[in-house]
ZADO-1210 file (C-alpha; in nm, 4 decimals, padded with zeros to 6 digits):
<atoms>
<atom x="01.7802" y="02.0450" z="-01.8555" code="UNK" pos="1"/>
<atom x="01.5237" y="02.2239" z="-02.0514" code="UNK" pos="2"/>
<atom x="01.2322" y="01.9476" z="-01.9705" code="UNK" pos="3"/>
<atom x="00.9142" y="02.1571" z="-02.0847" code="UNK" pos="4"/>
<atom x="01.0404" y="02.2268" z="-02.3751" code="UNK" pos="5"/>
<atom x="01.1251" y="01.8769" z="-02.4970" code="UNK" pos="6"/>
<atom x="00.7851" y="01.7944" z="-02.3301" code="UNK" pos="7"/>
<atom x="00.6412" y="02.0440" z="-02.5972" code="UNK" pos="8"/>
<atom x="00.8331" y="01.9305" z="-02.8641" code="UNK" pos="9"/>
<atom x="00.7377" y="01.6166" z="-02.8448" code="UNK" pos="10"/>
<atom x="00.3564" y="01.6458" z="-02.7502" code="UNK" pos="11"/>
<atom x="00.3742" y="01.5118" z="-02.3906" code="UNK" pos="12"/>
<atom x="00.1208" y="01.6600" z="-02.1503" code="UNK" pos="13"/>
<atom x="00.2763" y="01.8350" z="-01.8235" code="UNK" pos="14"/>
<atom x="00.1427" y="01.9711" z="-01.4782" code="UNK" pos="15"/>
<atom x="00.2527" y="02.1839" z="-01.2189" code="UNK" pos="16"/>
<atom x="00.1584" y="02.2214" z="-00.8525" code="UNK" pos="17"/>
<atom x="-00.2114" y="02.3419" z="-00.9514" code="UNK" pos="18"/>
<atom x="-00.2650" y="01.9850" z="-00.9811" code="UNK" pos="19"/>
<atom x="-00.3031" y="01.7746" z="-00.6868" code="UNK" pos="20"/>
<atom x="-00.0207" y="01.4975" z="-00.7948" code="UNK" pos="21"/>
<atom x="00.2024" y="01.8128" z="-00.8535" code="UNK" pos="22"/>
<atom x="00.4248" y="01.9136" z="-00.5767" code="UNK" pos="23"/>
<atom x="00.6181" y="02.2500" z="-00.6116" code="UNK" pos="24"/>
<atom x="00.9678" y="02.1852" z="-00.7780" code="UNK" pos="25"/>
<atom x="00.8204" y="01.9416" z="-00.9567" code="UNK" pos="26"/>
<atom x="00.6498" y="01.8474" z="-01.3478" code="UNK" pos="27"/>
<atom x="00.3877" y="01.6173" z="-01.3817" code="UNK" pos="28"/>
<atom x="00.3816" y="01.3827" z="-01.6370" code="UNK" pos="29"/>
<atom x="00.2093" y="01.0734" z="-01.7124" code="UNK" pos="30"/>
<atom x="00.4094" y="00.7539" z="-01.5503" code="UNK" pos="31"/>
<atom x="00.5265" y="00.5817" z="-01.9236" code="UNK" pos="32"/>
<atom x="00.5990" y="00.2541" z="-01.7032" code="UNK" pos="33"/>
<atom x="00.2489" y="00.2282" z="-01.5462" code="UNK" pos="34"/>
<atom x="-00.0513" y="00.0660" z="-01.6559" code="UNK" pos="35"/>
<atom x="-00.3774" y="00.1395" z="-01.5951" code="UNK" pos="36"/>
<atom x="-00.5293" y="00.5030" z="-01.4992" code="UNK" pos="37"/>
<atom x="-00.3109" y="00.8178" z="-01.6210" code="UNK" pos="38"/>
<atom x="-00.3357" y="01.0930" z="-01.3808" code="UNK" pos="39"/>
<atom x="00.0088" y="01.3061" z="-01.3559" code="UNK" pos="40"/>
<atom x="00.1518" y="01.0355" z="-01.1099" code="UNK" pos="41"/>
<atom x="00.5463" y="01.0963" z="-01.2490" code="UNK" pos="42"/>
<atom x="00.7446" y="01.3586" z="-01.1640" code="UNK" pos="43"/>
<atom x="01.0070" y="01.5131" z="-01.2358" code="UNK" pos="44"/>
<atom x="01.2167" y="01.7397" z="-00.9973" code="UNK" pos="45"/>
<atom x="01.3493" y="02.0356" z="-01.1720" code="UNK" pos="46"/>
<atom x="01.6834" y="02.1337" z="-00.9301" code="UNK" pos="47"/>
<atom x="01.7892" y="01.7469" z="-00.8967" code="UNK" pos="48"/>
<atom x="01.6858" y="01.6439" z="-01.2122" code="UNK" pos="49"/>
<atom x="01.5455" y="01.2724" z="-01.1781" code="UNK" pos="50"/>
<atom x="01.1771" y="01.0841" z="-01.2255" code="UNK" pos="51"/>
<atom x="01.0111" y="00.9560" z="-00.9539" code="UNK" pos="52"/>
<atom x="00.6628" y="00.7689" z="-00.9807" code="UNK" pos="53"/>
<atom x="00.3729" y="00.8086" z="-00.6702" code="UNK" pos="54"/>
<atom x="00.2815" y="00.4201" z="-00.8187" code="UNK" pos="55"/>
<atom x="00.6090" y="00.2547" z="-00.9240" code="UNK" pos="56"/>
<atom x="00.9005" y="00.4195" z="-00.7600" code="UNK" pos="57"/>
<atom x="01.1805" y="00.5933" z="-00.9110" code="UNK" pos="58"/>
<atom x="01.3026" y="00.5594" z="-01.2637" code="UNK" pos="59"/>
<atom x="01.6529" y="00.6753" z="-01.4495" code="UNK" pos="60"/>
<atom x="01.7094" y="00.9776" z="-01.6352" code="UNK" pos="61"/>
<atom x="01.7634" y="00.7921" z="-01.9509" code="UNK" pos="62"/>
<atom x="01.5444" y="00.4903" z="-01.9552" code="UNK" pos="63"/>
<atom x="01.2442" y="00.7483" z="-01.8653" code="UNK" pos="64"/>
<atom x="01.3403" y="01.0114" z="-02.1634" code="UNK" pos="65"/>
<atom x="01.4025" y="00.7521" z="-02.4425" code="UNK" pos="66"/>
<atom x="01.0908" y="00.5672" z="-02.3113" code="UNK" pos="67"/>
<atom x="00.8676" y="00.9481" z="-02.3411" code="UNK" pos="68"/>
<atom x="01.0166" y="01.0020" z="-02.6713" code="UNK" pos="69"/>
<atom x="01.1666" y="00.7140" z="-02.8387" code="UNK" pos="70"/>
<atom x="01.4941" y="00.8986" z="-02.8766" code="UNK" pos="71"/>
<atom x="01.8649" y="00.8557" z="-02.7781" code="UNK" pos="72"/>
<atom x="01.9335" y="00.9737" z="-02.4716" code="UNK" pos="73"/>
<atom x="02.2731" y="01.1402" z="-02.5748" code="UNK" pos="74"/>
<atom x="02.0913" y="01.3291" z="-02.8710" code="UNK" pos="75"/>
<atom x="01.8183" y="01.4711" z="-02.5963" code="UNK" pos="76"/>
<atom x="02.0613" y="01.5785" z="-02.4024" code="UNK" pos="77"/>
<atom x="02.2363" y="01.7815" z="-02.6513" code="UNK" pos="78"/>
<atom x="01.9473" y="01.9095" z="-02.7824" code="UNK" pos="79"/>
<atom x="01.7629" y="02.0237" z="-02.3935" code="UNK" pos="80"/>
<atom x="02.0629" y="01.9857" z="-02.1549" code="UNK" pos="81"/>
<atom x="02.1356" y="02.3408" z="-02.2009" code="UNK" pos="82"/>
<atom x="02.5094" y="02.3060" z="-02.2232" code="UNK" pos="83"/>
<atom x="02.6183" y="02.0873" z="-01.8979" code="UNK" pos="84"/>
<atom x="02.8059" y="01.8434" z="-01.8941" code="UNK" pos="85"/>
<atom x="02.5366" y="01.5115" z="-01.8905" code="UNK" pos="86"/>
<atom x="02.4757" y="01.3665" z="-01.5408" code="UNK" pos="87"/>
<atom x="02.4942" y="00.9732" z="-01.4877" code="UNK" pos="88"/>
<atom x="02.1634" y="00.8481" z="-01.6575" code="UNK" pos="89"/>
<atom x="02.1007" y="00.5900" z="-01.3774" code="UNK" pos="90"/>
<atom x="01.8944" y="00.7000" z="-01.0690" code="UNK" pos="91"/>
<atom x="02.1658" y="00.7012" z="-00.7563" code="UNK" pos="92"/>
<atom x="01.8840" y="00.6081" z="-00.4776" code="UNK" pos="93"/>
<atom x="01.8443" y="00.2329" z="-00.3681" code="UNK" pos="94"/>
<atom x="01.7126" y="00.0612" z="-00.6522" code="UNK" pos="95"/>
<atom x="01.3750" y="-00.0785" z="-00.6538" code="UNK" pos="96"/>
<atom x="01.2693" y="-00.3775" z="-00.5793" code="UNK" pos="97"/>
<atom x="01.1340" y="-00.5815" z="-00.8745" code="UNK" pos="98"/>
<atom x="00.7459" y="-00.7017" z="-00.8209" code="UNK" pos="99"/>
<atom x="00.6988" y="-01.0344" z="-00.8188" code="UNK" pos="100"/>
<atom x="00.4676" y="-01.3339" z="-00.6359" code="UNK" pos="101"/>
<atom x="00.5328" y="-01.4575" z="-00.3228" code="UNK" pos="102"/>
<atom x="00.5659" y="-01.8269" z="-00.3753" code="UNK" pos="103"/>
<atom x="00.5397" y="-02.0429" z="-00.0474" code="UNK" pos="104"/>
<atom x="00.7051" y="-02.3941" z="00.0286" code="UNK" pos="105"/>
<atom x="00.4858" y="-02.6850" z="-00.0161" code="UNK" pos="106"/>
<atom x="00.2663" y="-02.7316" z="00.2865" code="UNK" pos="107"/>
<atom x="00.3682" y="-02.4097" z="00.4708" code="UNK" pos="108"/>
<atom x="-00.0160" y="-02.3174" z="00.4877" code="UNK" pos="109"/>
<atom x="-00.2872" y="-02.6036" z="00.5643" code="UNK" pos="110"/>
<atom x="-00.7428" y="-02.5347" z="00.6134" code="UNK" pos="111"/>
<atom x="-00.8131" y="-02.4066" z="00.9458" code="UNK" pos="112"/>
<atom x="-00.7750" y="-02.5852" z="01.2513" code="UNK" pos="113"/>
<atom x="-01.0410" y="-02.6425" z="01.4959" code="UNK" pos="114"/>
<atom x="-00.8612" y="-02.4145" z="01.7779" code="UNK" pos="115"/>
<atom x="-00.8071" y="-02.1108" z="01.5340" code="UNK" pos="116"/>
<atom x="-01.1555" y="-02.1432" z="01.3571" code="UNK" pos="117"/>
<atom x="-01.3504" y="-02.1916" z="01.7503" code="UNK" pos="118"/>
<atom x="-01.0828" y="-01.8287" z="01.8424" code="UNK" pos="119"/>
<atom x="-01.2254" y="-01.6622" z="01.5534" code="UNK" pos="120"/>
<atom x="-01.5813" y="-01.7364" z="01.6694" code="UNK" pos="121"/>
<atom x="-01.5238" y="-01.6179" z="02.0175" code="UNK" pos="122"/>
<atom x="-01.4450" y="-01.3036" z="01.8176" code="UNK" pos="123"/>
<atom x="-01.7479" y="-01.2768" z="01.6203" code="UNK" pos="124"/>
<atom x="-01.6527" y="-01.3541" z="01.3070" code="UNK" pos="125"/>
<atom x="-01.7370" y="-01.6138" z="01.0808" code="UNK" pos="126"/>
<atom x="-01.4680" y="-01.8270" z="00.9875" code="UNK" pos="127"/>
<atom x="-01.6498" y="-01.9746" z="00.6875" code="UNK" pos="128"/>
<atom x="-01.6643" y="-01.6070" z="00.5296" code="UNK" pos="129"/>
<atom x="-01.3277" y="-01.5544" z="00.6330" code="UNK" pos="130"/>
<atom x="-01.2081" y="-01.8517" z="00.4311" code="UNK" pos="131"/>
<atom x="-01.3917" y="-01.7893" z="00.1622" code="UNK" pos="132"/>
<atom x="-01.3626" y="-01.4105" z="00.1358" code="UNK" pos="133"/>
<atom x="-00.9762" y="-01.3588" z="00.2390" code="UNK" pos="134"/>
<atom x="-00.8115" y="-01.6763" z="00.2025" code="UNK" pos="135"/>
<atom x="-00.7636" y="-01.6917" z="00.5773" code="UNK" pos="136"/>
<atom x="-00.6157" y="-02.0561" z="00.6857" code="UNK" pos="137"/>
<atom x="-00.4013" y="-02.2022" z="00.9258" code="UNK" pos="138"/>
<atom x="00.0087" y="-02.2442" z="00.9167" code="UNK" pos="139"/>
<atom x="00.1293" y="-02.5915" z="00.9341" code="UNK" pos="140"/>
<atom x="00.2951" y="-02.6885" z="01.2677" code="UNK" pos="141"/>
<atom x="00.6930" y="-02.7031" z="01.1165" code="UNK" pos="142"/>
<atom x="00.6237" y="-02.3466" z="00.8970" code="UNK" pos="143"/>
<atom x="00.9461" y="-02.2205" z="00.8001" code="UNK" pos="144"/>
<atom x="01.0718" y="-01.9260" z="00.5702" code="UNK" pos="145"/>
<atom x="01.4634" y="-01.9580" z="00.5339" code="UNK" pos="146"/>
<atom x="01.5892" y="-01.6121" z="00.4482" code="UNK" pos="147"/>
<atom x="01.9072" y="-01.4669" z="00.3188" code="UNK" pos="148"/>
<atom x="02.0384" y="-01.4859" z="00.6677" code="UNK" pos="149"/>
<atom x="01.7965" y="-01.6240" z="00.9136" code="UNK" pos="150"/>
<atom x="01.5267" y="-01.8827" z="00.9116" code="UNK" pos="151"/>
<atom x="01.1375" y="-01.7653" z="01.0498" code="UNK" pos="152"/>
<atom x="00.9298" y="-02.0182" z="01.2394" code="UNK" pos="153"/>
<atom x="00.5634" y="-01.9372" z="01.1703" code="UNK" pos="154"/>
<atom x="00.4475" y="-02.2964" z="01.2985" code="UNK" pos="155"/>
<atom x="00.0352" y="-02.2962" z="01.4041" code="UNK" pos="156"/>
<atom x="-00.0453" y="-01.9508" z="01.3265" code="UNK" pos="157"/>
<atom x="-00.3630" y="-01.8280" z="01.1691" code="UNK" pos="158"/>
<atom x="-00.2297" y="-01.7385" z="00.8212" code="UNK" pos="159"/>
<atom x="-00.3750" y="-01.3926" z="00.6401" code="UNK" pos="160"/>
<atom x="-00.2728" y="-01.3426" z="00.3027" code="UNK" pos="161"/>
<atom x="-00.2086" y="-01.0085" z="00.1237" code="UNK" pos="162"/>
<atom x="-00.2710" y="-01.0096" z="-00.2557" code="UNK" pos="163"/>
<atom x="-00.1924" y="-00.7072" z="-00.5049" code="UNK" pos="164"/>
<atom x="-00.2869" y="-00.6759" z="-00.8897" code="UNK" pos="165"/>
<atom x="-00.4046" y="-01.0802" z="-00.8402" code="UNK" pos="166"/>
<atom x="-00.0990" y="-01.1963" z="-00.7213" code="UNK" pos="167"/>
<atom x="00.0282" y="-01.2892" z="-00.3331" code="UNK" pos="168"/>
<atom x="00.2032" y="-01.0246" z="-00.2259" code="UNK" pos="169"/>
<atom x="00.2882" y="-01.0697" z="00.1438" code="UNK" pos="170"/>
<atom x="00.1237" y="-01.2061" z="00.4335" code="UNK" pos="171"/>
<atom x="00.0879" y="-01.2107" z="00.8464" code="UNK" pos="172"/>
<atom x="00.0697" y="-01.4836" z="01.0763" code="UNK" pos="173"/>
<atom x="-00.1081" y="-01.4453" z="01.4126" code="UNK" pos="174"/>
<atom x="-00.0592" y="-01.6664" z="01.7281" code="UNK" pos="175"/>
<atom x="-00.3383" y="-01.6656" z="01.9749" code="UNK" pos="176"/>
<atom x="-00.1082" y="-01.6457" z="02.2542" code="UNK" pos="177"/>
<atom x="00.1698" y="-01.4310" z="02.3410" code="UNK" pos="178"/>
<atom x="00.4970" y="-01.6404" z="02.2423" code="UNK" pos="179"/>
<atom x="00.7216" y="-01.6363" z="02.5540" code="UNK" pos="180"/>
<atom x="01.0231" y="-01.5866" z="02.3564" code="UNK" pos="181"/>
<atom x="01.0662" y="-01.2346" z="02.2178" code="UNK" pos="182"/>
<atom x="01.1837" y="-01.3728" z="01.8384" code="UNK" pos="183"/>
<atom x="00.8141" y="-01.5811" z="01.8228" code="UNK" pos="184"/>
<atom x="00.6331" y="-01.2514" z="01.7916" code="UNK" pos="185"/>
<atom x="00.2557" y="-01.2624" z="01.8754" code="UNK" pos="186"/>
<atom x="00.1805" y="-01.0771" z="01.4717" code="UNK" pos="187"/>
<atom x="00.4515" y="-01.1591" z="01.2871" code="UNK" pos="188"/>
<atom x="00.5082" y="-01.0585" z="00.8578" code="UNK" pos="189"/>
<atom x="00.6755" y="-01.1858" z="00.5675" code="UNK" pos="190"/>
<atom x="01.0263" y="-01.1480" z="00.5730" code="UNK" pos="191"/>
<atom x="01.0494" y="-00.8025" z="00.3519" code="UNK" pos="192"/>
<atom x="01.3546" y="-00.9446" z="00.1652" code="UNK" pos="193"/>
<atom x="01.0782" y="-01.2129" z="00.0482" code="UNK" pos="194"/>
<atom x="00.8094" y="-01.0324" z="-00.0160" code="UNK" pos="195"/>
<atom x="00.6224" y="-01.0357" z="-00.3690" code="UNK" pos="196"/>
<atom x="00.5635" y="-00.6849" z="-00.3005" code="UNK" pos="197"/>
<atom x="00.6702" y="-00.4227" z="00.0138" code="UNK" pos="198"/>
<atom x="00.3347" y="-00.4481" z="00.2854" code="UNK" pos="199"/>
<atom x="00.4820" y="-00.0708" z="00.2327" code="UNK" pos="200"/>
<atom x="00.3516" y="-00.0531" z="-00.1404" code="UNK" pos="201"/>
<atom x="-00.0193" y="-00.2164" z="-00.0656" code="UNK" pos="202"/>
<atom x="-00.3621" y="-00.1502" z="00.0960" code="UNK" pos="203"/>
<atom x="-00.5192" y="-00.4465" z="00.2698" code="UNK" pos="204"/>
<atom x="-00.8472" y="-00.4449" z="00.0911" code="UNK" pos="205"/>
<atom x="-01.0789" y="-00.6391" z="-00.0829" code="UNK" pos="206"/>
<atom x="-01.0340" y="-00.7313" z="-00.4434" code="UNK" pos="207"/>
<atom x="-01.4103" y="-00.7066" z="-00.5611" code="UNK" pos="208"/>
<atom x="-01.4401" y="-00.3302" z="-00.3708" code="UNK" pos="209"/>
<atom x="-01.5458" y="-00.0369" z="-00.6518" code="UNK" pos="210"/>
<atom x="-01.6221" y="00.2416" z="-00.3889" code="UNK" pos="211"/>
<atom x="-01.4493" y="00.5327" z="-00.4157" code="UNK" pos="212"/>
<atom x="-01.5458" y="00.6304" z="-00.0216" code="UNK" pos="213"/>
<atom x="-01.3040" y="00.3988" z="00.1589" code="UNK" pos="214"/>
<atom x="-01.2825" y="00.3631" z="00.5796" code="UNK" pos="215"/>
<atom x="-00.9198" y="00.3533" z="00.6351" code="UNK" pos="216"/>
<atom x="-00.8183" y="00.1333" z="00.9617" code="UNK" pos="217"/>
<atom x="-00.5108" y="-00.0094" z="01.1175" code="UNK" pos="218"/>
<atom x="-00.5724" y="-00.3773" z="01.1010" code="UNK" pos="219"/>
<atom x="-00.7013" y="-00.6813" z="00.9323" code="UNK" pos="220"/>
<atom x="-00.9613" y="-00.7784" z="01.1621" code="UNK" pos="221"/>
<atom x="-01.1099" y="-00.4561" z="01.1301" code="UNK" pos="222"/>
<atom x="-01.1982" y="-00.4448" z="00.7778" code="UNK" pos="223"/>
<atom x="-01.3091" y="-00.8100" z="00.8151" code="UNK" pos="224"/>
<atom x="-01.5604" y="-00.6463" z="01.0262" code="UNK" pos="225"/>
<atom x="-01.6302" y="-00.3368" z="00.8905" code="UNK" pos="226"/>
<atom x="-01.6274" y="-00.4817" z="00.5230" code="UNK" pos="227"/>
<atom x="-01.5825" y="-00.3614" z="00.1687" code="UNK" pos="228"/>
<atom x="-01.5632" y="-00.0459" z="00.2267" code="UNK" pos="229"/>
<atom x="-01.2394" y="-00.0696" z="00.4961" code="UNK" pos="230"/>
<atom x="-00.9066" y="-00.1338" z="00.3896" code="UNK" pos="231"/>
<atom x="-00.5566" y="-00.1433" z="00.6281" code="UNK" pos="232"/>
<atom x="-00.2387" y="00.0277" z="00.6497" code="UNK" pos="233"/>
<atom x="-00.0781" y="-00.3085" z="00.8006" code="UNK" pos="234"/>
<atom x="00.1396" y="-00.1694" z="01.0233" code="UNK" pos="235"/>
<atom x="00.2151" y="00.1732" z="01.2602" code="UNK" pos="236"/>
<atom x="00.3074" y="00.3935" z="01.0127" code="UNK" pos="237"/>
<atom x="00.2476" y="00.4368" z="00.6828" code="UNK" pos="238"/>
<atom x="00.4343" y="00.5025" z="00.3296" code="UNK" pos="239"/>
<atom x="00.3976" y="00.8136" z="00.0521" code="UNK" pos="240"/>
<atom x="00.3269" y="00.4752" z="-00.2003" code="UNK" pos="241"/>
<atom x="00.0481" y="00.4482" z="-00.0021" code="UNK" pos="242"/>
<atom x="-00.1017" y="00.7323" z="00.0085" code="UNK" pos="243"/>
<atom x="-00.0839" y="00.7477" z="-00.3368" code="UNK" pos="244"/>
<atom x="-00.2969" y="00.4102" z="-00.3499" code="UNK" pos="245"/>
<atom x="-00.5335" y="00.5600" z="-00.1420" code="UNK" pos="246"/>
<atom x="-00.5517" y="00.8804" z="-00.3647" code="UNK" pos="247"/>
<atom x="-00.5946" y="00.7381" z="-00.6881" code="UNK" pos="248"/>
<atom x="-00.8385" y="00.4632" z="-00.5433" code="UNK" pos="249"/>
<atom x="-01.0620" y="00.6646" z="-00.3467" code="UNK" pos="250"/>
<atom x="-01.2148" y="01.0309" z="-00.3748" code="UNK" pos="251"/>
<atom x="-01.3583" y="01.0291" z="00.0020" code="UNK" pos="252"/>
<atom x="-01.1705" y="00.8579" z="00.2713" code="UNK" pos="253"/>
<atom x="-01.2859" y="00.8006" z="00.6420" code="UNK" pos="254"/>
<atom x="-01.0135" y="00.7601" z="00.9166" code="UNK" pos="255"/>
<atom x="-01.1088" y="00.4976" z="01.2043" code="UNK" pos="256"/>
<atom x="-00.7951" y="00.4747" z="01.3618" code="UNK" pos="257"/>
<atom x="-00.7604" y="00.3756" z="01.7254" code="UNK" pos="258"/>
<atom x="-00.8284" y="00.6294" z="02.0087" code="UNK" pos="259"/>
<atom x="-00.4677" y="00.6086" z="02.1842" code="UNK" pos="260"/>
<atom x="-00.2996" y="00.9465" z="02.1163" code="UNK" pos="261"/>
<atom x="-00.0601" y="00.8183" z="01.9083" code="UNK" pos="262"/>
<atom x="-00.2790" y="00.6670" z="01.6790" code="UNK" pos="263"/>
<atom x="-00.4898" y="00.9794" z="01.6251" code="UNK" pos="264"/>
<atom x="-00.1509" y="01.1557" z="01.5675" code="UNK" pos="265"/>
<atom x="-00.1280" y="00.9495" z="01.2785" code="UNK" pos="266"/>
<atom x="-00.4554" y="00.9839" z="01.1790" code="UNK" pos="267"/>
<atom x="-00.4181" y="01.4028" z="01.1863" code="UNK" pos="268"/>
<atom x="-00.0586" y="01.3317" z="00.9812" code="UNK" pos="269"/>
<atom x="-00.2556" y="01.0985" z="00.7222" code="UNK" pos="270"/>
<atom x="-00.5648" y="01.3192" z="00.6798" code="UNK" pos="271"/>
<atom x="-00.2688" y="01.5822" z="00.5949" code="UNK" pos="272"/>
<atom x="-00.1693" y="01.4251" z="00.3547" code="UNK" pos="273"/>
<atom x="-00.4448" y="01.2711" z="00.1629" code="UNK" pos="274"/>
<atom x="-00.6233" y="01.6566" z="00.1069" code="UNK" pos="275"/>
<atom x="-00.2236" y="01.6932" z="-00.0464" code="UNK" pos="276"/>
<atom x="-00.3952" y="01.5239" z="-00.2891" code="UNK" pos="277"/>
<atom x="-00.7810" y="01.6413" z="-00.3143" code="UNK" pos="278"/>
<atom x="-00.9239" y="01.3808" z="-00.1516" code="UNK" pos="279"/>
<atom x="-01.1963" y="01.4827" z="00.1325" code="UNK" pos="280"/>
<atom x="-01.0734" y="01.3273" z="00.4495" code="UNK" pos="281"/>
<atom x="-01.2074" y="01.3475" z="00.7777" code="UNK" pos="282"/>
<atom x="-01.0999" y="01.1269" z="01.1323" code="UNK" pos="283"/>
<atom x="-01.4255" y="00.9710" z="01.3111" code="UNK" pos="284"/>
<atom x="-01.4037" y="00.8548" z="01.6394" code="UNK" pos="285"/>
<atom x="-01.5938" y="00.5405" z="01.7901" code="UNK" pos="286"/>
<atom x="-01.7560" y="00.6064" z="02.1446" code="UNK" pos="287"/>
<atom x="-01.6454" y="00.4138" z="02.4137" code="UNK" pos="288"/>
<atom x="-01.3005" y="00.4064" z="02.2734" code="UNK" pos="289"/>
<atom x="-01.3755" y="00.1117" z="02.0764" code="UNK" pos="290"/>
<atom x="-01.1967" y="-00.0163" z="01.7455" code="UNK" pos="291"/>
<atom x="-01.3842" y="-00.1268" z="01.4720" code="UNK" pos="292"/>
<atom x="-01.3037" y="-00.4863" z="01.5310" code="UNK" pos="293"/>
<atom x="-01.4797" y="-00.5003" z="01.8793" code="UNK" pos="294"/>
<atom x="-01.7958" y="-00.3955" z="01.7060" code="UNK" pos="295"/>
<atom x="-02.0730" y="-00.6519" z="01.6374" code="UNK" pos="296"/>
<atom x="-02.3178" y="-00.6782" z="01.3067" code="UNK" pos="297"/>
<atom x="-02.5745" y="-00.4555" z="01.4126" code="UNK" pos="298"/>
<atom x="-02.3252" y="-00.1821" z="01.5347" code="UNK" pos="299"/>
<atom x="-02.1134" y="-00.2160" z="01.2275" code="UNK" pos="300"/>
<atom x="-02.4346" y="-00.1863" z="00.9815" code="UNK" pos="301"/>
<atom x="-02.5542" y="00.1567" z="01.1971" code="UNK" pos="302"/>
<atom x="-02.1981" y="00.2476" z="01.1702" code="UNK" pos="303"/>
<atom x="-02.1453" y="00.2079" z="00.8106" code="UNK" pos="304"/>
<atom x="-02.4408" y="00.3733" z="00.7354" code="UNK" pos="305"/>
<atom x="-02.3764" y="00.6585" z="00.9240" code="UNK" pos="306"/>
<atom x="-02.0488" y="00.7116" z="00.7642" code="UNK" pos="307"/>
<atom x="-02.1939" y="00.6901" z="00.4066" code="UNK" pos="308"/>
<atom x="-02.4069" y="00.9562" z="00.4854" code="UNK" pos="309"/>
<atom x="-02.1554" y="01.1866" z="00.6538" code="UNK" pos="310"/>
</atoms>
């Protein structure tokens, strides 16, 4: 279909691969299901013809066009669809999963027990803070998720809860020892199927952080230490979603990844892709072949100072 032109007929702005949202193939547009800042994050890929938002996922051919213009979708097509015959208006990938809140059973979660609080102390941190400042708490002995298929036992785990746009999104439970049996994982997540939102579609970050220089690290009790500058990727990859998050949150990013090779692999790979986007991003290495998280307050104040100033 002839999409520019019923983007200049009907006044809506465009942008090609100049822009940093823009990959080649693609048009720009400005997502009409997102709220909040407007920056080209919908595209749409000229040879396939489809929408596909860096923020919200995908969208269908005719929901997006009658939501642009406010038009039929059969009297679009006849007007821009250059004489073919009109293709299904529905989007043939795996549909998205609708957002919602991750609602827990009554007394899954209970305050923090003396063992996990006295752990987190032999750590360094300050369970008080970490309370206070993330929500962190304990799971009650019986925890139990029953899933589509399966039921998860999360019984005496710290609990670390993952909000998004205000609302629980997801969450991990750590046990302080290594569970013998291979199902009891030592770090174990939300079942996806029950997740308010995909870990894949969120940052780990503070709420109350407004800098737009952010240290990007692999795990939670590294931005506890490092603070609000950090956020996590929450796993050992990481998704295009997020890097979109990162992009449109951030205009100077810091990577502090682990020194194992396969962690600065990633590190090289996400670097890669955030200057896709414009965003200055360079990979810093601690000495010793520490991770943030080992650090202690006088370390992590030189630290964060020194990467401010970089």
């Amino acid at each position: 279909m002839n999409f520019l032109t019923l983007c200049s007929d009907h006044n809506i702005d465009t942008a090609g691969p100049e822009h940093h949202h823009v990959s080649q193939g693609w048009i720009g547009i400005h997502c009409p299901f997102c709220t909040g800042k407007q920056n080209f994050h919908m595209g749409f890929n000229i040879s396939k013809e489809f929408f596909n938002c860096w923020r919200c996922g995908p969208h269908s051919l005719r929901e997006t066009l009658e939501r642009l213009t406010g038009e039929a979708f059969g009297t679009l097509w006849r007007m821009y669809g250059e004489g073919k015959s009109a293709p299904s208006p529905t989007w043939k990938g795996e549909p998205r999963k609708e957002e919602k809140e991750l609602v827990l059973p009554n007394g899954f979660t209970q305050p923090l027990r003396d063992h996990h609080r006295q752990y987190l102390e032999r750590r360094q941190f300050d369970p008080d803070e970490l309370i206070k400042e993330w929500g962190v708490c304990s799971t009650s002995p019986t925890a139990v998720l029953h899933g589509a298929e399966h039921e998860s036992h999360y019984g005496n785990r710290i609990f670390i809860p993952m909000y998004w746009n205000g609302k629980l999104a997801t969450f991990q439970a750590r046990a302080l020892k290594t569970p013998k049996h291979k199902e009891h994982m030592k770090y174990k997540a939300c079942p996806a199927e029950m997740e308010g939102r995909s870990i894949r579609r969120i940052l780990y970050r503070h709420p109350e952080t407004v800098s737009d220089y952010g240290f990007c690290v692999e795990g939670v009790t590294d931005v506890w230490r490092l603070g609000l500058h950090a956020f996590a990727l929450l796993g050992t990859g990481f998704s295009e979603g997020q890097v979109a998050l990162i992009a449109e949150l951030y205009s100077k990013v810091i990577l502090l990844f682990d020194p194992e090779d396969y962690a600065q692999a990633r590190a090289l790979k996400m670097q890669l892709a955030l200057r896709a986007f414009g965003i200055k991003a360079t990979i810093h290495s601690l000495p010793d072949e520490r991770d943030p998280a080992e650090l202690n307050r006088q370390e992590v104040s030189m630290l964060v100072q020194h990467l401010l100033n970089v």
